[in-house]
C-alpha positions as semicolon CSV with decimal commas, in nm:
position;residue;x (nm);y (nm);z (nm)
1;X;10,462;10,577;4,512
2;X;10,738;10,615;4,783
3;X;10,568;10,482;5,103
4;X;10,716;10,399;5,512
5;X;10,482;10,320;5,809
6;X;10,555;10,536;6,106
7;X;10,402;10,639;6,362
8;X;10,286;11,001;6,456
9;X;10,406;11,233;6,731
10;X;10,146;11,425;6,940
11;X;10,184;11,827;6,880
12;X;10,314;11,926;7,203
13;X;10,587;11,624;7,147
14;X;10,619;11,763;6,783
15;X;10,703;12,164;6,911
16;X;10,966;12,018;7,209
17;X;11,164;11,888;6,946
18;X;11,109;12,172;6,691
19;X;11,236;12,367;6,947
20;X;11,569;12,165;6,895
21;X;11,645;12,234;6,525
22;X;11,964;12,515;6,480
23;X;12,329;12,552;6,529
24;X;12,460;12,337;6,296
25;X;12,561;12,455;6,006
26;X;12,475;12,206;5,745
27;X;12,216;12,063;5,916
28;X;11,871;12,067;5,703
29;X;11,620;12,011;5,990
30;X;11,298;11,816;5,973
31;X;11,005;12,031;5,924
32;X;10,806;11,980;6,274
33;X;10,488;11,836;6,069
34;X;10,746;11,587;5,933
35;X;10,865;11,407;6,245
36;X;10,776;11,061;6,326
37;X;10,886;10,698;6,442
38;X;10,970;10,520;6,149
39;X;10,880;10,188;6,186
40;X;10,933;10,046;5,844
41;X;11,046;10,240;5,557
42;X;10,898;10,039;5,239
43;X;11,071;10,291;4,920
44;X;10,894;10,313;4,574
45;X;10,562;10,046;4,579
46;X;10,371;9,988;4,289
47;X;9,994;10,041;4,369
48;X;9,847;9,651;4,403
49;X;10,150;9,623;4,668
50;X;10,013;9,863;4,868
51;X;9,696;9,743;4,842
52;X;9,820;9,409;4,978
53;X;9,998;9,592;5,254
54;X;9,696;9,787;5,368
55;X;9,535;9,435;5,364
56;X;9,759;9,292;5,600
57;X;9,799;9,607;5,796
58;X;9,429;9,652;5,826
59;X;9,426;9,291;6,029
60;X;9,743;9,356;6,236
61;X;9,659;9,295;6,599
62;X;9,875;9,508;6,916
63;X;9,800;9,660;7,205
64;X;9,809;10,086;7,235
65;X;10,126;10,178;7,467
66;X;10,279;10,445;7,592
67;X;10,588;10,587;7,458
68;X;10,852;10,866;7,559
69;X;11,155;11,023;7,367
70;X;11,483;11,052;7,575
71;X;11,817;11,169;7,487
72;X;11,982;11,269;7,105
73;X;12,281;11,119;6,938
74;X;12,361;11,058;6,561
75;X;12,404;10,835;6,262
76;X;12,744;10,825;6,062
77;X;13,105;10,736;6,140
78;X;13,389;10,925;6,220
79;X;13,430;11,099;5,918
80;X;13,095;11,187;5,842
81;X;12,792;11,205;6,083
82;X;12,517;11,124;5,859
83;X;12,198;11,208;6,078
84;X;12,075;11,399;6,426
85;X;11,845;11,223;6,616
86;X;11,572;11,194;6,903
87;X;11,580;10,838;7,130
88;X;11,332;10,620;7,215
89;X;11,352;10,479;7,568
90;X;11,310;10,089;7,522
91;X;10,943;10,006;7,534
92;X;10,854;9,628;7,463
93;X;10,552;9,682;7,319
94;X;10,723;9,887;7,034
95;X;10,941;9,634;6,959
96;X;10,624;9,400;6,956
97;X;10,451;9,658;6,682
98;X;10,779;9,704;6,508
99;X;10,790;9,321;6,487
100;X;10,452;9,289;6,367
101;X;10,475;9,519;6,082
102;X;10,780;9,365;5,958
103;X;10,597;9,018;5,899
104;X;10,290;9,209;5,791
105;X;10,513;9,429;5,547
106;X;10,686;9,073;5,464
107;X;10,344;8,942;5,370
108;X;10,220;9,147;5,175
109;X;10,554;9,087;4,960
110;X;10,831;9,301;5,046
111;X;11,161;9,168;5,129
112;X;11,268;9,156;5,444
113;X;11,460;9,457;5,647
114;X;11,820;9,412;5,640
115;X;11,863;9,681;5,924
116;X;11,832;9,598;6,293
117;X;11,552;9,822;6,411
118;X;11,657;10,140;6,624
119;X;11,370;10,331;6,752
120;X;11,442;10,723;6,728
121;X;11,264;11,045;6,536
122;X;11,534;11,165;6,325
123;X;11,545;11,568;6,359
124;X;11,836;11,710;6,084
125;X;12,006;11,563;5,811
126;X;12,377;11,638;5,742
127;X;12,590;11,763;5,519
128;X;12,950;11,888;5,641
129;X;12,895;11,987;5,924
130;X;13,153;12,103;6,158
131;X;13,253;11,823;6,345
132;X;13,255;12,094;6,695
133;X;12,889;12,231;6,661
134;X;12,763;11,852;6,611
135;X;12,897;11,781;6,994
136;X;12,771;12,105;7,121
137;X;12,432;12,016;6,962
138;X;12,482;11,704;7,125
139;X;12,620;11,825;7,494
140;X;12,326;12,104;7,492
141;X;12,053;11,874;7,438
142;X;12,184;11,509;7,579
143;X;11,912;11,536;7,828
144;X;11,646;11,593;7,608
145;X;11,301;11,427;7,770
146;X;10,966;11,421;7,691
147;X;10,629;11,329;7,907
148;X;10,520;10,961;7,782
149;X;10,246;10,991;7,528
150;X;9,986;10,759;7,447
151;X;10,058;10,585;7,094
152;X;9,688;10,408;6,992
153;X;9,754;10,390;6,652
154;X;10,049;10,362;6,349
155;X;10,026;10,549;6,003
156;X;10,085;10,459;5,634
157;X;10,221;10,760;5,455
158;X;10,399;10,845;5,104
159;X;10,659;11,011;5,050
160;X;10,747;11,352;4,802
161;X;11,092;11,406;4,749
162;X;11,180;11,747;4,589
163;X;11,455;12,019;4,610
164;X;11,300;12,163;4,941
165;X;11,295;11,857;5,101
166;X;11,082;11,554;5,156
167;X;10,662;11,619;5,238
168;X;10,484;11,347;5,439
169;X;10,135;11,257;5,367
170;X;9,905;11,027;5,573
171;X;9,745;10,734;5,356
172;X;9,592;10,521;5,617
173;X;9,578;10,497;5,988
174;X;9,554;10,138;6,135
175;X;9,385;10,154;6,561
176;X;9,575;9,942;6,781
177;X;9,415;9,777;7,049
178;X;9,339;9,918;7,400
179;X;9,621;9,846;7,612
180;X;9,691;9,490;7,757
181;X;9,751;9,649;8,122
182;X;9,438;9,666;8,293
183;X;9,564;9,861;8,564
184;X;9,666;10,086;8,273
185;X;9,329;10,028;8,072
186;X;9,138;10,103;8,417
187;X;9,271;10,426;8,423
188;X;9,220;10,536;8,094
């Protein structure tokens, strides 16, 4: 089974940036039930693996946070932009989840990620598209913001892969813990 941990955007978070997806021809768009924070993508796991990992996720310890999306660019080089995407604005405790899956996803005997960690919600994948509409895409929605939103907990899902696209579906959710704040957890 084809898994990756992410972690699950709130519907009115979900519509904003459904509301993104068009004008680029060549762009395949995300489905808005498909977009998430990757926070470790883990590819084809045989099924005592992912036991492990559920293990190890089950008894991962970090604090709930807030999060907010801010700003779009893209993945690829000059010749050929690879990916449109949603930002994250730099959140600590993110980093400290990320960080945390990583040595749980480690433990329960996966190698370790090779790529630096960027926080974003990818929203199209591309395939020749014009190099023009990719930098209007980008001018019109460069100041793309969203309200923070509460993240309390991280998901395990699997992958489908077919000719329409990838489909997303939840395994497991692991709780985090109430927030570390307690001005924050005061006013929750």
């Amino acid at each position: 089974m084809r898994l990756f941990i992410g972690i699950r955007l709130p519907d009115p978070i979900a519509d904003r940036l459904a509301m993104t997806a068009g004008g680029v021809p060549g762009a395949r768009w995300i489905p808005r039930e498909n977009l998430h924070l990757t926070l470790r993508f883990l590819g084809d796991t045989e099924t005592p693996m992912a036991e492990d990992l559920v293990d190890e996720l089950s008894a991962l310890r970090a604090p709930a946070f807030d999060l907010r999306l801010s700003g779009v660019g893209l993945f690829g080089d000059r010749r050929r932009t690879r990916m449109l995407w949603a930002g994250v604005e730099p959140q600590p405790a993110l980093t400290h989840l990320q960080k945390k899956v990583e040595q749980a996803a480690q433990r329960a005997g996966f190698e370790p990620e090779r790529r630096k960690f960027h926080p974003h919600v990818t929203l199209a994948r591309l395939r020749d598209a014009p190099r023009s509409r990719i930098q209007q895409f980008l001018h019109e929605n460069g100041d793309l913001s969203t309200p923070p939103f509460e993240v309390v907990d991280f998901t395990l899902y699997r992958s489908f892969l077919s000719s329409d696209g990838a489909r997303y579906e939840p395994q497991c959710d692991f709780e985090l813990d109430p927030p570390a704040d307690p001005l924050r957890a005061a006013a929750v």
